[in-house]
C-alpha positions as CSV (number, residue, x, y, z in Angstrom):
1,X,46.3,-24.1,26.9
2,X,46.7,-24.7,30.1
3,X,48.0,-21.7,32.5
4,X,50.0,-21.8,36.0
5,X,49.9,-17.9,35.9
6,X,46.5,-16.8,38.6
7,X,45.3,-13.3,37.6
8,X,41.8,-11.8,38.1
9,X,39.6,-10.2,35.7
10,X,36.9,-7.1,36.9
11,X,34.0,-7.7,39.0
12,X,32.0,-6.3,36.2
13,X,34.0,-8.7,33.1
14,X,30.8,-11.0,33.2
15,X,28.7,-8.4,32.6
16,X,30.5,-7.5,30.6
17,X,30.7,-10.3,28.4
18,X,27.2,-10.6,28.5
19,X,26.4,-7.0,27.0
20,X,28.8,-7.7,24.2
21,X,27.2,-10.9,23.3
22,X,23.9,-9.5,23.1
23,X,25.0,-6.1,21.6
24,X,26.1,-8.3,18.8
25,X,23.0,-10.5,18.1
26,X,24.6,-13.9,19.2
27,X,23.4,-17.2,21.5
28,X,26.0,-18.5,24.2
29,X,26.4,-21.2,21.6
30,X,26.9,-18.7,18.6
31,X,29.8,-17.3,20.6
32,X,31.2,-20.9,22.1
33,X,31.2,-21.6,18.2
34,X,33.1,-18.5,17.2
35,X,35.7,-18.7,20.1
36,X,36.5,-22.3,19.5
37,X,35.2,-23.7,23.4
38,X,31.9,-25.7,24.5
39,X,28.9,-23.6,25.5
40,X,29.3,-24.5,29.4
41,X,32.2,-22.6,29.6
42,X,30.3,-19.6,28.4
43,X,27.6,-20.0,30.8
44,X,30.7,-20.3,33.4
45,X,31.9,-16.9,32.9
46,X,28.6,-15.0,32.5
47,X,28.0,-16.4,35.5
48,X,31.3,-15.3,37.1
49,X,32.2,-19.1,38.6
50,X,34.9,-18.9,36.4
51,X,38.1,-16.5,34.7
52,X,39.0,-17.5,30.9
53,X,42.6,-17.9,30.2
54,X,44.6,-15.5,28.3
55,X,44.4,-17.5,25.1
56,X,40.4,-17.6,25.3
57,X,40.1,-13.6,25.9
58,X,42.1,-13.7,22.8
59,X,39.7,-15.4,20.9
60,X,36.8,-13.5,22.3
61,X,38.6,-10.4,21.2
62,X,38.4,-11.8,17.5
63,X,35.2,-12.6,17.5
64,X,33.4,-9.8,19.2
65,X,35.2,-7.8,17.1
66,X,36.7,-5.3,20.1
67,X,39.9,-4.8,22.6
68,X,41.6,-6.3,24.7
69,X,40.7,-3.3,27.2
70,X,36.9,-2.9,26.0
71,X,36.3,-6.6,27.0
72,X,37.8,-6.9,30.1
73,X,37.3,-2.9,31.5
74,X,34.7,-1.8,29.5
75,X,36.1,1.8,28.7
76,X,36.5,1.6,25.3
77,X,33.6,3.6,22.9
78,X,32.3,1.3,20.7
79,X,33.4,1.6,17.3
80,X,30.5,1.8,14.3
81,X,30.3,-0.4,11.5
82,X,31.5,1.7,8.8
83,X,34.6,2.6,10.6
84,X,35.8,-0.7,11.8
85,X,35.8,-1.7,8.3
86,X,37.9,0.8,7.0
87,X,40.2,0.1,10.2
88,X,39.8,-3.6,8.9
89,X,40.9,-2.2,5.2
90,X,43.7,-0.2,6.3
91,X,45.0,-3.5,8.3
92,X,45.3,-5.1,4.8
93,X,47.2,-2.6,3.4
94,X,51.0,-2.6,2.5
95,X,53.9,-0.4,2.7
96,X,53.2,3.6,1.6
97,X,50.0,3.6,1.1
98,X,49.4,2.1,4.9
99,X,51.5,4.5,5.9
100,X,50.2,7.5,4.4
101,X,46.8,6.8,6.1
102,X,48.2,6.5,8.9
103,X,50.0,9.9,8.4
104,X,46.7,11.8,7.7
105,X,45.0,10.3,10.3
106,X,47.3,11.5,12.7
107,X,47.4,15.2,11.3
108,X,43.7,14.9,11.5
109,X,43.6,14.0,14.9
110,X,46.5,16.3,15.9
111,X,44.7,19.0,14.6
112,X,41.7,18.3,16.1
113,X,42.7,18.2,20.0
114,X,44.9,21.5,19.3
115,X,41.7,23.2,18.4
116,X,40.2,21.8,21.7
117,X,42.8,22.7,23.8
118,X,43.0,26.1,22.2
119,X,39.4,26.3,23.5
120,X,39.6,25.1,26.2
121,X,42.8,27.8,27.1
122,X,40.5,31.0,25.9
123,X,37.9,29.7,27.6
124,X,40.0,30.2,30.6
């Protein structure tokens, strides 16, 4: 897909790239094969000659199994195996019980940064 749109990625996006594809055991080809493009183009933006489209960071979202903002910026903490598949599960989930989850999770997390914060206030 071809785009007329010019845009530039990080400095540090072929870095990047290449920490994520080693972090996750895979070959340039291993990850031309999962993101659907021939290995020279992989060897293009490691090497920073080149900026993938927005379709292609798409697919190197999927299958490096991170975001949008982790791949391109690099701020996001990596998530461990056991959680990302329960993220994964609650994906597949439907109506109320989805929505529960997401309901605890929330009061969990809620909770959590009050006590922080309370902290952090009698701490001042």
């Amino acid at each position: 897909m071809a785009t007329f749109l010019t845009w530039s990625l990080p400095m540090s996006f072929p870095v990047q790239l290449i920490q994520l594809r080693k972090q996750r055991g895979l070959t340039q080809q291993q990850l031309a094969d999962a993101v659907g493009i021939h290995v020279n183009q992989i060897k293009r933006y490691e090497a920073g000659t080149t900026q993938p489209t927005l379709e292609v960071l798409i697919k190197f979202t999927k299958a490096l199994h991170i975001s949008m903002d982790a791949l391109v910026f690099g701020d996001e903490p990596e998530l461990d195996d056991r959680l990302r598949r329960q993220l994964e599960a609650i994906k597949e989930l439907e109506g109320d019980d989805k929505m529960i989850i997401q309901e605890v999770l929330e009061g969990l997390i809620f909770k959590y940064q009050a006590k922080r914060w309370s902290r952090i206030s009698n701490a001042n």
